[in-house]
N, C-alpha and C positions, 0 to 999 in steps of 0.2 A: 858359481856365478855371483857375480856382487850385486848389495843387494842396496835398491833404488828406496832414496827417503825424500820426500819434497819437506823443506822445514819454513814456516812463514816467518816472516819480520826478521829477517837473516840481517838487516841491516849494518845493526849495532848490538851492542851488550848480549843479553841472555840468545840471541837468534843467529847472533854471527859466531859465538864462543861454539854453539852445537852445529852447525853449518861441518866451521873447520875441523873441530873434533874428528865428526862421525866420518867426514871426508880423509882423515889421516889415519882412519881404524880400517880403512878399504869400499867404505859407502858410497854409490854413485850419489853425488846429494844435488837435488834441485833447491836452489835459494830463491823465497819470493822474494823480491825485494820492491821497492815502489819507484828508485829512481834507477836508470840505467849506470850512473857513476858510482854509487853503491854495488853495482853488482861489478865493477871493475875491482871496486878496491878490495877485494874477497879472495881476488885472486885465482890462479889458473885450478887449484884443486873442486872449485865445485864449478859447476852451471846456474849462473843465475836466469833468474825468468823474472819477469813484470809482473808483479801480482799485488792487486790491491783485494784484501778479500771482500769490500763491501762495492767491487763491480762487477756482478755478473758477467759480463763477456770478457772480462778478463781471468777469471775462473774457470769457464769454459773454455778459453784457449789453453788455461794452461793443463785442463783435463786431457785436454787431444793432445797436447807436448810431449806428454809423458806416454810411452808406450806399456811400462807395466813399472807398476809400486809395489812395493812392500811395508811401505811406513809412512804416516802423516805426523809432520809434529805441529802443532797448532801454537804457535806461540806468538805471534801479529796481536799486538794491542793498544789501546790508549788508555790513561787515568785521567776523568776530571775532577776535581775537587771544588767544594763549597758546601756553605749554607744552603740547604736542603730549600728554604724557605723561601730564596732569591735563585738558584741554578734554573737558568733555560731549558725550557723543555726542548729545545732544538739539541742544547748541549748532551743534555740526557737522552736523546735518544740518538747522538751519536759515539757515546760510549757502549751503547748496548750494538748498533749497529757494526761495531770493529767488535768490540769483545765475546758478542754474543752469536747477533744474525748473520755476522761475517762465518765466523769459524762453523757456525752449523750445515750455510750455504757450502763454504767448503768442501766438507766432511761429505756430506750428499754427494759433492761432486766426486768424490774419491772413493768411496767405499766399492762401488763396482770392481774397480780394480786391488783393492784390500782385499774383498771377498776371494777373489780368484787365488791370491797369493797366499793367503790367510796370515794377512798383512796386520801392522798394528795401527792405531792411532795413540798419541801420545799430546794431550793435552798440558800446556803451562795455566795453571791456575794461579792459586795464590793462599797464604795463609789467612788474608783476608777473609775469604768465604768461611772460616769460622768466626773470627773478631773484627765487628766493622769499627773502624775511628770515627769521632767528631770528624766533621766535615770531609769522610771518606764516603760518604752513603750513594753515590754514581758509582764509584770504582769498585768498593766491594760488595755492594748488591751486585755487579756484575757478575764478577766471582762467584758469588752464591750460587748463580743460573750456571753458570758452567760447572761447576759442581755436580747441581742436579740433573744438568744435563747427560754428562759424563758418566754417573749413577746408573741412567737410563739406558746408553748407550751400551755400556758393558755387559747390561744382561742381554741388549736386543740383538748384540752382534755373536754372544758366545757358541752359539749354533754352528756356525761357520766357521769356527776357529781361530777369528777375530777379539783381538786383546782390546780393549780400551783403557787407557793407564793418565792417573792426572798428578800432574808432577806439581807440588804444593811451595815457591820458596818464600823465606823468611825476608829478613834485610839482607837487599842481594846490591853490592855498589857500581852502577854502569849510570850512564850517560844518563840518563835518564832523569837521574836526581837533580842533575844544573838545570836541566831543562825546565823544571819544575817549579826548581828556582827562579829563573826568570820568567815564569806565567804566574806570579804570585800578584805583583799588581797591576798586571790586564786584567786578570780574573776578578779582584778586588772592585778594577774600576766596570767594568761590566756588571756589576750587582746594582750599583747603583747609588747615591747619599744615604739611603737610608739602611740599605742593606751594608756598607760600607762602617753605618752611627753604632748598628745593633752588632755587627761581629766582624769589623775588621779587626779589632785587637783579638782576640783569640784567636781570629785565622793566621795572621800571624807569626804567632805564637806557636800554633800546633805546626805550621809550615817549617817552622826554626825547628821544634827540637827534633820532628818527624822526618828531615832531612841530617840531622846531624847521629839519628841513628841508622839510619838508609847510609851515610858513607862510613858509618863503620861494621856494613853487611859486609858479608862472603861476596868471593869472588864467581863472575857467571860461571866460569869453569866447576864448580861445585853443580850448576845444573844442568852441564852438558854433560856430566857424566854420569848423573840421575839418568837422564832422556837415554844417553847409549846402555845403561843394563836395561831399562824399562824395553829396549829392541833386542836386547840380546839376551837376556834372560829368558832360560827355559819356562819357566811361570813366573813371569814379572810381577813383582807386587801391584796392589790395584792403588793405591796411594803412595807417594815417598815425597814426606816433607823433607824440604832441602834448604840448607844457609843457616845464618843465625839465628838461633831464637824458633826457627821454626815450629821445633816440636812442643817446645813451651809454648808457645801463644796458639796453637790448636789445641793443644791439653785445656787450658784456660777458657779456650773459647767453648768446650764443652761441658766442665766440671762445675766451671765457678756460677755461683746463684748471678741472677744478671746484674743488681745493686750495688755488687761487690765486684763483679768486675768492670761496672761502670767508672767508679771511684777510682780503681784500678789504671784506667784507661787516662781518665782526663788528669790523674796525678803524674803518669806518665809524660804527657805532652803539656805540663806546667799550666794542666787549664786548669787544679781544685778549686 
């Protein structure tokens, strides 16, 4: 029997790359997507479905769609970036609501039929949740919580026969990066003059070089075929950093005294 993965944020980049993958290894694959033209241009190998994961009744329909799972991949997210000191709190807590409460509500909704299949879940993280950047501290505190969440999850589901696996990547190059690009002076101007006086030139700055090592990541395909052993693998590892630099900069973010890899960090992105 083939076997059923619903994968979120199938749109573009890291989401669409494991979409068609796992759909050409023989998976029946459900693709969230959030516009219904996105899930045309996907193409006849999988099934799209409308899933925005921070709307409850869209969660719930798409719970009843699926008649039986065997895999969730959670990979639906947003990055916001800024000064910690001027970011809205509206902003921030809609990075936690996609990256966080989104995927948790999810996961809630899916594990019933995980459990029955003794299905996996397979989380996208981030290398972030070991090394946060200047003016990353939305996005990768996010990371952080999905980490610990995931942490959590692995031991509360092993009972059952349920894997919980967080697929960590590096500099990985998709759409994602222009996009970025251009939310650099909406963002800027939404701080406000004074928040614009005290760190628009470092922002920047860290946006410049922090984009120009993001397009020379790995390719999504690097972590759609993480995500396919993490489901097919007899004992799937409980971590697998993927893409550039990956396993360097969690080494890093573990080892080094934090002084030294501050210095590190902001010599990196041309802030010393």
């Amino acid at each position: 029997m083939s076997k059923t993965v619903l994968v979120t944020g199938a749109s573009t980049g890291i989401g669409r790359a494991t979409a068609l993958l796992l759909a050409g290894e023989g998976f029946t694959v459900y693709a969230g997507v959030r516009k219904e033209s996105d899930g045309r241009a996907l193409g006849p190998s999988v099934m799209p479905i409308k899933l925005d994961v921070t709307d409850p009744g869209q969660i719930e329909e798409a719970a009843g769609t699926i008649d039986r799972l065997d895999a969730l991949v959670n990979n639906a997210g947003i990055g916001v970036t800024g000064p910690l000191e001027f970011v809205s709190l509206d902003a921030l807590r809609r990075q936690y609501e996609v990256n966080v409460f989104g995927q948790v509500a999810l996961t809630q909704a899916m594990l019933p039929m995980l459990r029955s299949s003794r299905g996996r879940v397979v989380t996208v993280g981030s290398v972030g949740s070991w090394i946060t950047l200047p003016f990353g501290g939305p996005l990768c505190s996010s990371k952080h919580a999905v980490r610990s969440l995931n942490d959590a999850l692995r031991m509360e589901v092993r009972p059952w026969g349920v894997h919980a696996v967080l697929i960590e990547p590096g500099s990985i190059r998709t759409a994602a990066v222009d996009k970025l690009e251009g939310e650099v002076e909406p963002r800027l101007a939404a701080i406000g003059p004074e928040g614009r006086r005290l760190y628009g030139a470092a922002y920047r700055t860290m946006t410049t070089n922090g984009l120009k090592e993001e397009r020379s990541g790995s390719s999504p395909d690097v972590v759609a075929r993480a995500v396919l052993h993490a489901l097919t693998a007899r004992k799937p590892r409980s971590r697998y950093p993927v893409g550039r630099k990956s396993r360097l900069m969690s080494t890093l973010g573990r080892v080094l005294p934090q002084y030294t890899l501050d210095a590190l960090r902001l010599r990196a992105l041309g802030l010393s």
